[in-house]
VEXDREN-914906 format. One line per 3 residues: number of its first residue (from 1); their letters; for each residue x, z, y of N, C-alpha, C. Coordinates in steps of 0.001 Angstrom, whole numbers, plus 524288, in hexadecimal, padded with zeros to 5 digits. Each point is the difference from the previous one (the first is absolute). Example, Ala and Ser with C-alpha at 12.3 -4.5 7.8 and 13.67 -1.06 7.14 Angstrom:
! VEXDREN-914906
1) AS) 83386 81E78 7E9C6 7FC86 80000 804A6 80384 80000 804B0  7FEA2 7FD30 8041A 80334 8003C 804A6 7FCFE 802DA 80442
//
This chain:
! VEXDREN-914906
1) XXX) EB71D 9F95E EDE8A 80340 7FCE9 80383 7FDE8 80089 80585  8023E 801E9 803D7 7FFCA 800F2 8063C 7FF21 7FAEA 800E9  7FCE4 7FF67 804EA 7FDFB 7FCBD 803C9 804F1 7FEE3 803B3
4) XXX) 80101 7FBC5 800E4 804C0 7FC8C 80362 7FE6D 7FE83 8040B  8037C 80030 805F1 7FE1E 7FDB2 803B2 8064C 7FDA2 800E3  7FF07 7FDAD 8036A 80477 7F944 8010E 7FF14 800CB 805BB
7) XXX) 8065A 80117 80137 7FFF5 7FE6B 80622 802EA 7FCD0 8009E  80002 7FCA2 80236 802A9 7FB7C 80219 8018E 7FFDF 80601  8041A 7FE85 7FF02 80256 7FF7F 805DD 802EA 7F9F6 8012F
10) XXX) 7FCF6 7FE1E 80450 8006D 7FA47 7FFD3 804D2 7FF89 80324  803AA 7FCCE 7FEAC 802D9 7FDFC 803D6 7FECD 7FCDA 8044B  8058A 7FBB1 8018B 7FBC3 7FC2A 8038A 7FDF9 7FB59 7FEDF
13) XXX) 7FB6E 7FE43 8020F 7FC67 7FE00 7FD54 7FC12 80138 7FAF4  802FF 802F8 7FE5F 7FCA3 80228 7F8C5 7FCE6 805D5 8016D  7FD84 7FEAA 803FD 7FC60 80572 8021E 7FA94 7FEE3 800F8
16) XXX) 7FDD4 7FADA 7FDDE 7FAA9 7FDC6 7FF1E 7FA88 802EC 7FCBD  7FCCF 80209 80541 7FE2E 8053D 7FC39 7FC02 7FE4C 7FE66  7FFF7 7F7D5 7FE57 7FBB1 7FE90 7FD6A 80109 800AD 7F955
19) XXX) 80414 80030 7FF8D 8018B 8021C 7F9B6 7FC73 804C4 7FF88  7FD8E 802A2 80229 7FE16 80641 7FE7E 7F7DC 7FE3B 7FE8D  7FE40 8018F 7FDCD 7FAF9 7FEC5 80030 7FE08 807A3 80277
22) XXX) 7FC45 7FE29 80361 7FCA7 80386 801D2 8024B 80506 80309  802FF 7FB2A 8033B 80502 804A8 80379 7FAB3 8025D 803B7  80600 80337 80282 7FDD4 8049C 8047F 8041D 8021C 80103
25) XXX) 80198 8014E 80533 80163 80136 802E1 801CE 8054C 80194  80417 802DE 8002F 8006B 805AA 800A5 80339 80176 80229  80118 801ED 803D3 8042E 8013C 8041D 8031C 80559 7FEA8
28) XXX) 80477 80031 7FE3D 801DC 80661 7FE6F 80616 8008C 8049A  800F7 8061B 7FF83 804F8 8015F 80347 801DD 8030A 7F993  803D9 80266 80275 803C7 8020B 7FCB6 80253 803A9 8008C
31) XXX) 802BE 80487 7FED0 80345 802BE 801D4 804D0 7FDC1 80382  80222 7FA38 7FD83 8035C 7FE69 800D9 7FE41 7FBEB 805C6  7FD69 8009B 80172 7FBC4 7FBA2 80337 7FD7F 7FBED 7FE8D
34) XXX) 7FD43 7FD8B 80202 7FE2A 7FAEB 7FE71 8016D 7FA88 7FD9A  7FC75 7FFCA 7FB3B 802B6 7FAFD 7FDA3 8017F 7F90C 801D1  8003A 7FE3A 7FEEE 80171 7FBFA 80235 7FA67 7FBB7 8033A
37) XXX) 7FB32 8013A 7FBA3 7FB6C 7FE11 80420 7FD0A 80331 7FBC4  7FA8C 7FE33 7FF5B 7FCBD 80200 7FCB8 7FD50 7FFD1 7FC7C  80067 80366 7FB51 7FEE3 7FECE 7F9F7 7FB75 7FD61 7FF23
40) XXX) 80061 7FA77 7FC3A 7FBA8 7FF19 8002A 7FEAE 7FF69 7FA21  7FB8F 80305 7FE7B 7FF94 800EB 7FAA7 7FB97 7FC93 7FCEE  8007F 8006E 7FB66 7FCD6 7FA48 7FCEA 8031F 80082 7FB31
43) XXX) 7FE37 7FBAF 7FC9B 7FFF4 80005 7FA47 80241 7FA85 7FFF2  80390 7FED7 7F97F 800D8 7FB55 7FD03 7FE27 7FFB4 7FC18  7FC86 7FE3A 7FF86 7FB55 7FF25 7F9DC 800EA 8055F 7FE3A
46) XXX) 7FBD9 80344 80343 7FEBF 804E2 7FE70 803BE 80468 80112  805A0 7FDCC 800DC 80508 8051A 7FF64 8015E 80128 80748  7FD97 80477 7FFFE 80247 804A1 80603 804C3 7FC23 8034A
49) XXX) 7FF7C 7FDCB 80282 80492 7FFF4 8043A 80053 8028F 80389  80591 7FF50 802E3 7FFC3 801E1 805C0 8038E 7FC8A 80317  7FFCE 7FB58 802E3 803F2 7FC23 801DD 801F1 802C1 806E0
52) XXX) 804F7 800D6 80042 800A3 801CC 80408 80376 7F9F4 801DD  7FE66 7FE11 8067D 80541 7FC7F 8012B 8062F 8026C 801E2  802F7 7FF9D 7FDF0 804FE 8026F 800DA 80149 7FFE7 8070D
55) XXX) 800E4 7FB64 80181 80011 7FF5F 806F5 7FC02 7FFC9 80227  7FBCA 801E0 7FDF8 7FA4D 8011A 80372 7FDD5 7F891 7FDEA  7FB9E 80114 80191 7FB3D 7FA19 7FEB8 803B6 7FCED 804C0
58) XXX) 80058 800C8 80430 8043C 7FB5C 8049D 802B3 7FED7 7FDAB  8044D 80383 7FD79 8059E 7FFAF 7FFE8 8027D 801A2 80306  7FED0 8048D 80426 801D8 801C7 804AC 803A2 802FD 7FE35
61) XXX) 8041E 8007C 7FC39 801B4 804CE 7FED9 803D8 7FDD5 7FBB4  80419 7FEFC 80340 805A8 7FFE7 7FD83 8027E 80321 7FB0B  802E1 7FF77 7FC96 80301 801F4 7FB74 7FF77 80600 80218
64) XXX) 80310 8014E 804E9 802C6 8042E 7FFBC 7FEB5 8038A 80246  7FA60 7FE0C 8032B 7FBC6 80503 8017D 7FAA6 800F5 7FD7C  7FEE9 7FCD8 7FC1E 7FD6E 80132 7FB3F 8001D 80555 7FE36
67) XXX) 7FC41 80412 7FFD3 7FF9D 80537 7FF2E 7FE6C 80047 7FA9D  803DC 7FED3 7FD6B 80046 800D5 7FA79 7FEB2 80583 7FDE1  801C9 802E9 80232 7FC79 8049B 7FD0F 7FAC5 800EA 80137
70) XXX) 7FC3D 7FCD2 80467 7FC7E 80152 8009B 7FC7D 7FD07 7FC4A  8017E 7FAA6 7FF2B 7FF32 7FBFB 7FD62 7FEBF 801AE 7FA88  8039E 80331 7FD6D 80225 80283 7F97D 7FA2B 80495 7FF53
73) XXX) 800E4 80264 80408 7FCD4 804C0 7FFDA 7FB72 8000F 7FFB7  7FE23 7FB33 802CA 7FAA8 7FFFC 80068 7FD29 7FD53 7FBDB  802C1 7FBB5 7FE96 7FEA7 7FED5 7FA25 7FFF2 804B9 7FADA
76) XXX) 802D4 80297 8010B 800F2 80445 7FADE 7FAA3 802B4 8012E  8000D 80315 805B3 7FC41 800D0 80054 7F92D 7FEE3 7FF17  80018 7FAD6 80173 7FC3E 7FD33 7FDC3 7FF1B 7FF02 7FA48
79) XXX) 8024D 801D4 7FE4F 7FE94 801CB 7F6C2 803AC 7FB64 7FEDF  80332 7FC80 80304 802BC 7FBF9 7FCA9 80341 80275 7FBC9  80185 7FDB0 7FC6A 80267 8025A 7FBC7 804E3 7FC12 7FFE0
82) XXX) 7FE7D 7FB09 800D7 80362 7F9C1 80076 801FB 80021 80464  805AA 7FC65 80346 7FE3D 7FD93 8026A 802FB 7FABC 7FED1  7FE40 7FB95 8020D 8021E 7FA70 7FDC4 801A2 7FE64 805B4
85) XXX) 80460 7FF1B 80090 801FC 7FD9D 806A2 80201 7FA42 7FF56  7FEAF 7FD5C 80403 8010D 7F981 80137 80328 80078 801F8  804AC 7FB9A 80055 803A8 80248 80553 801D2 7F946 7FE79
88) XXX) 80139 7FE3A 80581 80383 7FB02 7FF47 80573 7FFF3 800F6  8063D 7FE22 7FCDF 804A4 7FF98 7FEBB 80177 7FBFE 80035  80663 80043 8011F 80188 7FBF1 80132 803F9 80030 7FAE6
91) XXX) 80148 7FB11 7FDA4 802C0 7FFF5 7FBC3 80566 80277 800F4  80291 7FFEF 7FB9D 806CF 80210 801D7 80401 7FD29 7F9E4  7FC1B 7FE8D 7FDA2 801CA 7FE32 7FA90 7FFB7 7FAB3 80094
94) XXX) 80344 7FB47 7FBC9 7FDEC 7FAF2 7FEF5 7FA31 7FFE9 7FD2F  7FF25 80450 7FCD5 7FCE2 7FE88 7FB9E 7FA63 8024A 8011A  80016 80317 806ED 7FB4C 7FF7E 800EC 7FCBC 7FCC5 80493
97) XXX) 7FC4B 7FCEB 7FEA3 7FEE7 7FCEF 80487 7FA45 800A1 80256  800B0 7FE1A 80510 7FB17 7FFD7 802F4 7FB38 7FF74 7FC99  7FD34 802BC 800D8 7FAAF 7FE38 7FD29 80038 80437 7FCC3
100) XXX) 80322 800FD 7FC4B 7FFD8 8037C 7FB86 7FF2E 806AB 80174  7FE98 80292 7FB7C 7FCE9 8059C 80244 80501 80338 7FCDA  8007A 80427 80152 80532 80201 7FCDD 7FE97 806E7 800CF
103) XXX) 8002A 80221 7FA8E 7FC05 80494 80042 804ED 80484 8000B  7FFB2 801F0 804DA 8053E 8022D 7FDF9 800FF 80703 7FE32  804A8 7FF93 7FE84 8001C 8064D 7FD75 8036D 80438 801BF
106) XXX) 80338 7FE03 8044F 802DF 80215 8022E 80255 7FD09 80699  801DF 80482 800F9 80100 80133 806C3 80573 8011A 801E5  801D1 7FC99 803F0 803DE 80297 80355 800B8 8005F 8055A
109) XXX) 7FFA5 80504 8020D 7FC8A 80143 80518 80544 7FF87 803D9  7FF0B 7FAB5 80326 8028B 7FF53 80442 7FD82 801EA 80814  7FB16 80462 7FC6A 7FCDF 7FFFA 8061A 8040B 80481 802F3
112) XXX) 7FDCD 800B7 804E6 8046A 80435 80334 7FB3E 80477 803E9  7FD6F 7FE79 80126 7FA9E 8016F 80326 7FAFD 80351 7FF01  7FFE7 8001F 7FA55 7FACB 800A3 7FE13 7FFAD 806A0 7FE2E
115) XXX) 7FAD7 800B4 7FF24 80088 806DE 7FD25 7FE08 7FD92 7FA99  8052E 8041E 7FC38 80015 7FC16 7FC4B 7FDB7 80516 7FB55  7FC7D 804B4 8030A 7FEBE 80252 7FB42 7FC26 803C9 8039D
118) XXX) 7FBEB 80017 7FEAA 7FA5D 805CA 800D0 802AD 80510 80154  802FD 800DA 7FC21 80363 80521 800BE 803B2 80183 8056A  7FF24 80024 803D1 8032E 8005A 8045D 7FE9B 803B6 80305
121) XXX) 7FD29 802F9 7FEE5 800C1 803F7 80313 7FBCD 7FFB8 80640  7FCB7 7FBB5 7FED1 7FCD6 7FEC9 80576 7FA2E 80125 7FCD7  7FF18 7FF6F 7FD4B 7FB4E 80295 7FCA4 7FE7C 80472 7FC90
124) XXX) 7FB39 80218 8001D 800A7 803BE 7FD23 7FD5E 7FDD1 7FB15  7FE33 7FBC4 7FFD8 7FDE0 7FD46 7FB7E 80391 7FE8F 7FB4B  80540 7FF13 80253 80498 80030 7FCB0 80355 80434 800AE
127) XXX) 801CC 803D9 7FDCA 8040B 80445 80074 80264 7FED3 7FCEA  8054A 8001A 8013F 803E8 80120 7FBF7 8040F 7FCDB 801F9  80358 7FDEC 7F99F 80319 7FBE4 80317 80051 7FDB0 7F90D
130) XXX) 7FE4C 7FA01 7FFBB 8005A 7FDCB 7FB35 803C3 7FCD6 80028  80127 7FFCD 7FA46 804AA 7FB50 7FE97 7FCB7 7FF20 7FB81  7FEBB 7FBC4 801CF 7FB6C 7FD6F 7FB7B 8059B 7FAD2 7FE25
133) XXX) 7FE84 8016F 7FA00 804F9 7FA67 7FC83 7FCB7 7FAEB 80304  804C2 7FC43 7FF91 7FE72 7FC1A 80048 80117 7FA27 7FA57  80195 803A8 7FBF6 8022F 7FD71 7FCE7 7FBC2 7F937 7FDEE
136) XXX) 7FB2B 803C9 80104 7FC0F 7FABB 7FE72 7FC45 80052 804EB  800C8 7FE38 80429 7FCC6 7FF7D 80423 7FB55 7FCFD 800A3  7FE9C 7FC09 7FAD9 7FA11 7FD55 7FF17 7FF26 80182 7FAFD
139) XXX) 7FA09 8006D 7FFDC 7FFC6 8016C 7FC23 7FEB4 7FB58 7FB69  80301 800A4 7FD35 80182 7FBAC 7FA80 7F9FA 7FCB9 7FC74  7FC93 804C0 8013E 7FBA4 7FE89 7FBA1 7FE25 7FD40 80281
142) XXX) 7FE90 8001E 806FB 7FCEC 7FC5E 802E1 802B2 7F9F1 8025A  80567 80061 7FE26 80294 7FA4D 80158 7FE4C 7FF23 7FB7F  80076 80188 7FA96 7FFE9 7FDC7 7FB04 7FA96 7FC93 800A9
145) XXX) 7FAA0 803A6 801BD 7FAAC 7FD22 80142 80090 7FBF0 80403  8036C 800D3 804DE 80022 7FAD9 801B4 80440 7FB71 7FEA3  8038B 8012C 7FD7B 8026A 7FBEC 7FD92 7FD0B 7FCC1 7FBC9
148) XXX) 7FBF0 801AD 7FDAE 7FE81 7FDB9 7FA1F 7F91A 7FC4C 8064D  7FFF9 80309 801FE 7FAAF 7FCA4 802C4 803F7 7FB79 8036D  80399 80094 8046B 8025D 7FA8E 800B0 800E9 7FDA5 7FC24
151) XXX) 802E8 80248 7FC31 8008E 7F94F 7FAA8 7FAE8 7FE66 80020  7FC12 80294 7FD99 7FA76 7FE5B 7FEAB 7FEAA 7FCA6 803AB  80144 800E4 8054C 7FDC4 7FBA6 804AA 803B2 7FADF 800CA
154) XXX) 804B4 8004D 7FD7B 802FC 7FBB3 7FF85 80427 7FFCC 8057B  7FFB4 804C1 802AA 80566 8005C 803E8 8050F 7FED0 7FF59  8036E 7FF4E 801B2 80486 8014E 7FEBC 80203 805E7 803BF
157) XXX) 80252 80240 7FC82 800E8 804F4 7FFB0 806E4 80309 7FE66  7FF65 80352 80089 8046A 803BF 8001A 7FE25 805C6 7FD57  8001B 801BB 7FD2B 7FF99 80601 7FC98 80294 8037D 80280
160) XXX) 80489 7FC94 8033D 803EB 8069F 800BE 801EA 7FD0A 8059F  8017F 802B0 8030F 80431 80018 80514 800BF 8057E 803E5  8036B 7FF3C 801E1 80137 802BE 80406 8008C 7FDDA 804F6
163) XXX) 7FC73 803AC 80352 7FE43 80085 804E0 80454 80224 8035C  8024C 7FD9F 8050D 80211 80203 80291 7FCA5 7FFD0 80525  8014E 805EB 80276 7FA5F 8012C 8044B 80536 7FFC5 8052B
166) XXX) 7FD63 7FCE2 803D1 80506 7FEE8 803BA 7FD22 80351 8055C  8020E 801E7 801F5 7FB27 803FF 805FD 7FD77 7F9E0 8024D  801C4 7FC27 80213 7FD8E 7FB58 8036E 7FFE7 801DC 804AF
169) XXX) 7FAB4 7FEBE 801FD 7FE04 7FD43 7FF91 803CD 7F7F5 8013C  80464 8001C 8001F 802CE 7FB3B 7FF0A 80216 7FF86 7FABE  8012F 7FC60 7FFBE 8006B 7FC2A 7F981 80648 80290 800FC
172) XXX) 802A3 7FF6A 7FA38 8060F 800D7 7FDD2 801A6 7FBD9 803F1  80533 80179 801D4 80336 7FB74 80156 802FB 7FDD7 7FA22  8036C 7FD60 8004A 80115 7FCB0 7FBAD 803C9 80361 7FCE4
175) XXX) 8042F 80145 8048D 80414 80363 7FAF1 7FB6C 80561 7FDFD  7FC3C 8023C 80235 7FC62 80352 7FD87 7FE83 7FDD5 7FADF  7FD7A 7FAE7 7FF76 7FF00 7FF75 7FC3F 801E4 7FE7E 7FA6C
178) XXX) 803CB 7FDD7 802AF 8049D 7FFBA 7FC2A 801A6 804B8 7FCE2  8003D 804E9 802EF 80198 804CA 7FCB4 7FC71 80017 7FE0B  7F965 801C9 80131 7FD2E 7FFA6 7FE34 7FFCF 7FDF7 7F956
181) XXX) 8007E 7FBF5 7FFF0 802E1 7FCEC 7FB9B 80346 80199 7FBE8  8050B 8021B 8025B 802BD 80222 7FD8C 7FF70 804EC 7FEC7  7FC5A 803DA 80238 7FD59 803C2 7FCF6 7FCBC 7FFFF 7FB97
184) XXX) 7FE54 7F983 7FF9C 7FDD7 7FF57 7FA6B 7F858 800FF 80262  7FF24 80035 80474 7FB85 80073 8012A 7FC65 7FB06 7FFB3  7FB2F 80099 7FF2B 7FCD9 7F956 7FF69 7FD76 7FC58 80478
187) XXX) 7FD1C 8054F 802AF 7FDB3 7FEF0 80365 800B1 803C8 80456  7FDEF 7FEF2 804EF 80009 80407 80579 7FCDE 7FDB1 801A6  7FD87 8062C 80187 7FBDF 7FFE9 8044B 7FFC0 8050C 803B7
190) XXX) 7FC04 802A8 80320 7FFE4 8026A 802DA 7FC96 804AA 8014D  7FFAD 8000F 7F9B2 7F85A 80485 8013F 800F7 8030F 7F945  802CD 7FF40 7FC5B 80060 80308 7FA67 8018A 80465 80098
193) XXX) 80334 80164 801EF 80303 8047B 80341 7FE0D 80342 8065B  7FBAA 80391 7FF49 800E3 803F7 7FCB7 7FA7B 80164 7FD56  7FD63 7FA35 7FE2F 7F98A 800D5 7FE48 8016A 80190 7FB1A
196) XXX) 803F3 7FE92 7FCAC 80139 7FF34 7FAB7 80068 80747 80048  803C2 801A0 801B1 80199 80584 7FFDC 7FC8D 80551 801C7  7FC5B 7FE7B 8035A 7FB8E 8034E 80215 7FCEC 800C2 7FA72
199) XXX) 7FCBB 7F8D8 7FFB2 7FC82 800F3 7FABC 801F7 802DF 7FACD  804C4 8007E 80076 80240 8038D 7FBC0 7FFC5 80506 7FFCD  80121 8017B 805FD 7FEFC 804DE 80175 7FA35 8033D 7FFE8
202) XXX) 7FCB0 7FE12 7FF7D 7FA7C 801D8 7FDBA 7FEA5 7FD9E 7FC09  80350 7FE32 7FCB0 7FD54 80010 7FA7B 7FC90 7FB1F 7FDEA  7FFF4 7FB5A 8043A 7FD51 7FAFE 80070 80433 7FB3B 7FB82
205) XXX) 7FD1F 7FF3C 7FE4E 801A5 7FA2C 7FBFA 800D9 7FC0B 8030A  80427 7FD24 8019F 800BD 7FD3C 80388 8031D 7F9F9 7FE79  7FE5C 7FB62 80068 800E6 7FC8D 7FE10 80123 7FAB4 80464
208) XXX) 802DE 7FC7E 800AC 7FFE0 7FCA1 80471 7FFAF 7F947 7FDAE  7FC3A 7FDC3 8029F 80116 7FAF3 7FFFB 802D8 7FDB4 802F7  803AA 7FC98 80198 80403 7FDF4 803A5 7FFC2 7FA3A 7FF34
211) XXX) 7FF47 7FCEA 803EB 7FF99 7FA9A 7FF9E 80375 7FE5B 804B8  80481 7FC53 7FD09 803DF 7FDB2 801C2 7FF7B 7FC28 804AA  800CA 800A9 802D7 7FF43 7FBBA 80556 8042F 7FD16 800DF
214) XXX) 804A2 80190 7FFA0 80439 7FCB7 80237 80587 80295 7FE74  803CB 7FCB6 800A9 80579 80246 7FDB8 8033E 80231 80218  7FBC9 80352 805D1 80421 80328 801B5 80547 7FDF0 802AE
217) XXX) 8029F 8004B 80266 805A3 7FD52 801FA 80460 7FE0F 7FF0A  800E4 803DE 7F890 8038F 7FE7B 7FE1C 80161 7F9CB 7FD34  7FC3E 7FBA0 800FF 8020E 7FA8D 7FD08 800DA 7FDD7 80855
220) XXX) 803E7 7FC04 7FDC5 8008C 7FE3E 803B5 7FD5F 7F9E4 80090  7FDCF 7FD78 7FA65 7FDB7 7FB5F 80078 7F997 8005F 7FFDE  7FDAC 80584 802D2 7FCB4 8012A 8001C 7FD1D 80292 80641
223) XXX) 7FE1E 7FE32 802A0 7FD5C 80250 803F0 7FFA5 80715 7FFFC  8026F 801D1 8041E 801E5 8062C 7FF4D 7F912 800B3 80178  7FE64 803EF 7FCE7 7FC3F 804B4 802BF 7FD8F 800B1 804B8
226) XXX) 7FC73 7FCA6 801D8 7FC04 80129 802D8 7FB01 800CA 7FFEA  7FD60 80219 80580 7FB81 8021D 7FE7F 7FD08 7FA7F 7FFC8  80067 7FB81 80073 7FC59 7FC09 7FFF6 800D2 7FD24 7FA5A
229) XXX) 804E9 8020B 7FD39 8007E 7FE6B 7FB33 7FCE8 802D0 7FCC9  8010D 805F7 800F5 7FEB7 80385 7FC6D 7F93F 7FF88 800CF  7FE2E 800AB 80220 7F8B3 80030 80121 7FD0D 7F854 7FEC5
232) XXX) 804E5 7FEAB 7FED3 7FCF2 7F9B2 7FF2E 7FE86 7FF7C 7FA9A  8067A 801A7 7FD93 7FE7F 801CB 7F97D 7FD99 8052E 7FD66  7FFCF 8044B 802C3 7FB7A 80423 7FF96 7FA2D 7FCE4 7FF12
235) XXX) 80040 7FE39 8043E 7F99C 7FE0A 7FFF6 7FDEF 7FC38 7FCB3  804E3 7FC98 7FD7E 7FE9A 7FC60 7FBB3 7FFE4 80441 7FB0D  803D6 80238 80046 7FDED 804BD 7FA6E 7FD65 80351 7FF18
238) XXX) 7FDDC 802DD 804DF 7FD0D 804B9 7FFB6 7FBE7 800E5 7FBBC  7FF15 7FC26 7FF64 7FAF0 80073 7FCE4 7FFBC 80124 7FACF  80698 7FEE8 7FCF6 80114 8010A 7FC3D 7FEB5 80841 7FE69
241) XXX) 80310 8014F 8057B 7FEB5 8050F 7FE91 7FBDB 8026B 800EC  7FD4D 7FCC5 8021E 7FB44 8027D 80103 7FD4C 7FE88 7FA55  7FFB3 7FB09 7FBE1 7FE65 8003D 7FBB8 801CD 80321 7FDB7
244) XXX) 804EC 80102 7FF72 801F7 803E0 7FB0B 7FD08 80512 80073  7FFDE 8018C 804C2 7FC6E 80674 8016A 7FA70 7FDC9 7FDBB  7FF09 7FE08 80176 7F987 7FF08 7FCD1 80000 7FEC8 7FB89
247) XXX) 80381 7FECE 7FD6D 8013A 7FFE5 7F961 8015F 805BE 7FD02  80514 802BB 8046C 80309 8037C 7FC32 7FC2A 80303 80006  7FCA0 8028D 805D5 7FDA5 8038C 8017F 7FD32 80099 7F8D3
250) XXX) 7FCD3 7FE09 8003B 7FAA6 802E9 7FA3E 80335 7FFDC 7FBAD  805B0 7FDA8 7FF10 80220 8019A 7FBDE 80391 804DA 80066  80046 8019C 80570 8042A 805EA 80078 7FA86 8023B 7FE65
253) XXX) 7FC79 80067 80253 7FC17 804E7 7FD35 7FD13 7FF57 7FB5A  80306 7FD01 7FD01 7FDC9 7FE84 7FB89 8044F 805CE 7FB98  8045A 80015 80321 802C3 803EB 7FD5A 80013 80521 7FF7A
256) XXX) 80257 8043D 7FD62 7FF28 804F9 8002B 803FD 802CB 80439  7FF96 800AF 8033E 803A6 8028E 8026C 80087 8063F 802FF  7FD63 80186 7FD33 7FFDE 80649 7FFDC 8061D 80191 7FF34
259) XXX) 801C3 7FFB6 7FBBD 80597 801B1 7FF69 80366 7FE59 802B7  7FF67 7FA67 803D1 802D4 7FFD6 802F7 7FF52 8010B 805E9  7FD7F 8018B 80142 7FDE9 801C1 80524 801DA 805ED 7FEF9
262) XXX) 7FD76 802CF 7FBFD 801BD 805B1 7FEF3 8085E 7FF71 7FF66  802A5 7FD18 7FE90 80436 80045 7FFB3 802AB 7FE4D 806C4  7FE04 7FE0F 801B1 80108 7FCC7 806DA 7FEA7 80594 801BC
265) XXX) 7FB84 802CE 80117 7FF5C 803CD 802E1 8035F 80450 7FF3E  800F8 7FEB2 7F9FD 803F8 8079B 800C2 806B9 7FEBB 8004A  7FFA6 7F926 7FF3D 806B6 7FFA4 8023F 7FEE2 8030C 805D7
268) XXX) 7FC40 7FE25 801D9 80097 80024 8078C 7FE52 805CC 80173  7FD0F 80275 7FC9A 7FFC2 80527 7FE42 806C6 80332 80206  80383 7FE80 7F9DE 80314 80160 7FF3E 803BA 7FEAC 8030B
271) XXX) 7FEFF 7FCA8 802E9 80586 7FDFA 8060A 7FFCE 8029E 8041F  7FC78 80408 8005E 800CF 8034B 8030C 8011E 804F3 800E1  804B4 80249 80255 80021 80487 80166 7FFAC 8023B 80446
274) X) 7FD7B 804AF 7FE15 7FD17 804F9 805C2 802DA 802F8 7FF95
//
């Protein structure tokens, strides 16, 4: 059984690099340029991390200039085999509420701005041009490990949803979210799209925690979406996901995942043509 490393990519607030024991510090570039700030590496009871903050340690760094491929790359690069992403959502359903973590398994990409694949023709690190499937865009075995560790911690939770990735950096207006809705989507946020699809593109196991802040615009007997709403209830929950990572973490490498790392690499293998 191969040796596992875990990269994590914190959203906001969930980028606390006291979760890591016996960090350090490492500054990398990329083909693609520089990542969002700098890797800081350390262990969870014994198991390899690598916690990158998604908008830099400030937060200086909005949804939609976030250098997601530099971000993707440099973790792969760095031996991650995992990566586990935080991200905070705004509900779009009755049946999901603030507070609750909702692990999700699928995507519908509303961004307009972003480079949404390695393959473009600006690197020689990527040649070609891939159409990597997206039929299962997380990978199943590592929600399964964090679904069975939130029950164990007594969360309330979600197994399945869909993510709608909106460009932002402003919230849905109301008839937005309303369709939203009627697409059958659960939650929206502003950062799944295009981390979900990169980490696919090299062959990375990629899994997301999402913790519900607020209901988004669509109720009307509910305070619409702000940033003083959304960061008041972030900060009362954060901590939830920050336990679950220190729980799931030693039970993902408790598993065998050779065959699935070898099956991830030669889909992303096989999505490309030269």
């Amino acid at each position: 059984m191969g040796k596992i490393k875990i990269g994590i990519i914190g959203g906001s607030g969930m980028d606390n690099p006291l979760i890591l024991e016996d960090r350090k510090e490492k500054k990398v570039t990329t083909p693609f340029g520089d990542p969002s700030d700098v890797l800081i590496l350390g262990t969870i009871k014994g198991v390899d991390c690598v916690l990158l903050a998604r908008h830099g340690r400030s937060h200086n760094l909005f949804p939609s200039i976030v250098n997601y491929r530099a971000n993707i790359w440099a973790l792969k690069e760095e031996g991650c085999s995992h990566l586990i992403a935080t991200t905070m959502c705004g509900s779009l359903q009755e049946n999901k509420h603030p507070g609750e973590i909702v692990l999700i398994d699928d995507f519908i990409d509303r961004t307009t701005k972003r480079k949404l694949t390695f393959f473009d023709c600006t690197s020689d690190a990527a040649s070609g041009v891939c159409h990597v499937p997206m039929n299962e865009p997380f990978c199943p075995k590592t929600r399964a490990v964090l679904a069975s560790c939130v029950k164990a911690l007594g969360y309330p939770f979600h197994e399945k949803g869909t993510m709608i990735t909106i460009e932002g950096p402003r919230f849905s207006t109301r008839a937005e979210s309303r369709l939203f809705r009627q697409w059958r989507a659960d939650v929206v946020n502003m950062s799944t799209v295009p981390e979900v699809t990169l980490a696919k593109e090299v062959g990375l196991l990629y899994a997301s925690v999402a913790l519900v802040t607020d209901y988004d615009s669509w109720r009307e007997d509910r305070e619409a979406v702000n940033v003083e709403l959304a960061v008041k209830t972030f900060k009362e929950n954060a901590d939830k996901a920050c336990k679950v990572l220190l729980y799931a973490i030693p039970k993902i490498a408790e598993q065998d995942w050779d065959e699935d790392i070898q099956q991830n690499e030669e889909i992303a293998r096989s999505s490309v043509l030269k």
